[in-house]
N, C-alpha and C positions, 0 to 999 in steps of 0.2 A: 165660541160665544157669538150669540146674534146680536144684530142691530140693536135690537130692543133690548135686551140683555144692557149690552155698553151704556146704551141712555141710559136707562132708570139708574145704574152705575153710577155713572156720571153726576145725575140730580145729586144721589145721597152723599157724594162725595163731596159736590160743590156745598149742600146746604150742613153737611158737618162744620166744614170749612167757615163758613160764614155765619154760620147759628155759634156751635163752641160750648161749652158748656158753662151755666152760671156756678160762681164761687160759691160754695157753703159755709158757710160762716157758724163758728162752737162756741159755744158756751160752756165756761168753767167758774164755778161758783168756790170763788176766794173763802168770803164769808157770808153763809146762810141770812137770810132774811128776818131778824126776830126783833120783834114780834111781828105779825103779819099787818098789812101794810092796811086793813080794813079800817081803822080810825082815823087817816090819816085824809084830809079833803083836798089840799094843794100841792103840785111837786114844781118844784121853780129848777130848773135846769141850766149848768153851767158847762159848759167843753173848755177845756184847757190842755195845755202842752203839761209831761212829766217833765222837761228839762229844756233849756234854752237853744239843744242843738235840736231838737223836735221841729218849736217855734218859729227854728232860720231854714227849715225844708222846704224844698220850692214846692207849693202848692197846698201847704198850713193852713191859710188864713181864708182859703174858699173852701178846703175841706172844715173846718173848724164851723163857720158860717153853713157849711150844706150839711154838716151832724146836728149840728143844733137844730135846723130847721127840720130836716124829716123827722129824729126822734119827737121831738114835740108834737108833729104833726099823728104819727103814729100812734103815739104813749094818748094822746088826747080821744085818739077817734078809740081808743080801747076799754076809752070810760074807766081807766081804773081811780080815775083820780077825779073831782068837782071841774077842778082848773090846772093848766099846765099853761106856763108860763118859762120868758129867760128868766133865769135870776138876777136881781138890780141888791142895791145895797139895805134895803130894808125890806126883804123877807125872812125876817125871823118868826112869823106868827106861829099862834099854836096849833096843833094841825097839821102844819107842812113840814113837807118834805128837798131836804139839799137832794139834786142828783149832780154829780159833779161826774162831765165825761171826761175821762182821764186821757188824752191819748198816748199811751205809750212808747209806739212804734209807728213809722208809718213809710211807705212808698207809694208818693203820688205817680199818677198814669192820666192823662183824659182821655176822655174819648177819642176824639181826635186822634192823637199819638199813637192807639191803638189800633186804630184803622187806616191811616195810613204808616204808620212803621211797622202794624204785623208783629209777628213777632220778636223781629230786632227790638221792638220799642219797650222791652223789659216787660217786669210784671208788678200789679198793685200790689199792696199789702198794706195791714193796717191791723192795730190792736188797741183797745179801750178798756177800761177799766172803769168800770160804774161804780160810783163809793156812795150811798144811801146816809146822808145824814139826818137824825130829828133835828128840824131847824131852832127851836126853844134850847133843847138841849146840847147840840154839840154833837149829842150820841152816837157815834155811824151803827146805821141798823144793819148795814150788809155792804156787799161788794163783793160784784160780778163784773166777770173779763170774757170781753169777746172779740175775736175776732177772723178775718178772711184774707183770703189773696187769690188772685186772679191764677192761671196757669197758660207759658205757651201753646202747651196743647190744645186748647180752651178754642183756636181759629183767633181769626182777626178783631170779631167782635165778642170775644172772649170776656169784657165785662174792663172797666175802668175803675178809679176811687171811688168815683159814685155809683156804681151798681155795688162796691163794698158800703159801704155807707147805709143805701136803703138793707142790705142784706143785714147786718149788725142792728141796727135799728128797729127790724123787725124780732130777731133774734132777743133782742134785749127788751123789747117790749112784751113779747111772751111770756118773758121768764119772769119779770117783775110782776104780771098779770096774775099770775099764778100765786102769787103771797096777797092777793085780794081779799 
């Protein structure tokens, strides 16, 4: 093998290493969407824990806070809805939509942790559960699960909870778009 050879070698090995690959994040549809979400002008958005050991994981309460804010921000810029909004205690109107993120499961990672501990420093994961309520009625119109995890394979910058986060978010904004 020549010099040149080894470099270029080299490059693609270091930027494997250091790029990694991003998580993909699945979508599996609990329950179908019905009726389609085209009458509907508002979707007011809540994230919550499924169970109390969820809510005591190190790293909950900023992931919880950083789901809420990109999905909103995503779900908003995809125009499927007038207004997307958190949900407070009096959006019941007619028109809107509960989204309640469920989170199921989760293994926080930051960034950090991940670039400096590599791959000793474990791997993300994370699962949600979108449950689509008519807010007038009570109705759940649907519920979709999504979710991703990092991989050591992945290099160092292999992706954290929040590159899970925007990943799902997107994911889940697609799929809702789609019953538009």
């Amino acid at each position: 093998m020549n010099l040149k050879n080894i470099y270029l070698y080299s490059i693609c090995l270091t930027l494997t290493i250091i790029s990694g690959c991003t998580p993909e994040a699945y979508i599996e549809k609990v329950t179908p969407i019905t009726p389609g979400l085209s009458h509907y002008e508002t979707a007011f958005v809540n994230v919550k824990a499924n169970s109390r050991e969820i809510e005591n994981e190190h790293g909950y309460q900023e992931s919880r806070s950083a789901l809420q804010t990109e999905f909103i921000s995503k779900l908003s810029d995809a125009h499927v809805f007038s207004m997307v909004s958190p949900q407070s205690s009096d959006n019941n109107e007619n028109g809107s939509v509960l989204i309640d993120l469920i989170i199921e499961d989760m293994n926080y990672l930051s960034g950090t942790s991940s670039i400096m501990g590599g791959v000793f420093s474990g791997n993300a994961h994370l699962r949600i559960l979108a449950k689509l309520t008519e807010a007038d009625t009570g109705k759940i119109i649907g519920e979709i699960r999504s979710g991703a995890q990092t991989s050591s394979s992945g290099g160092m910058f292999r992706g954290s909870t929040s590159t899970l986060i925007s990943e799902i978010s997107t994911k889940l904004t697609k799929e809702i778009s789609g019953y538009k």
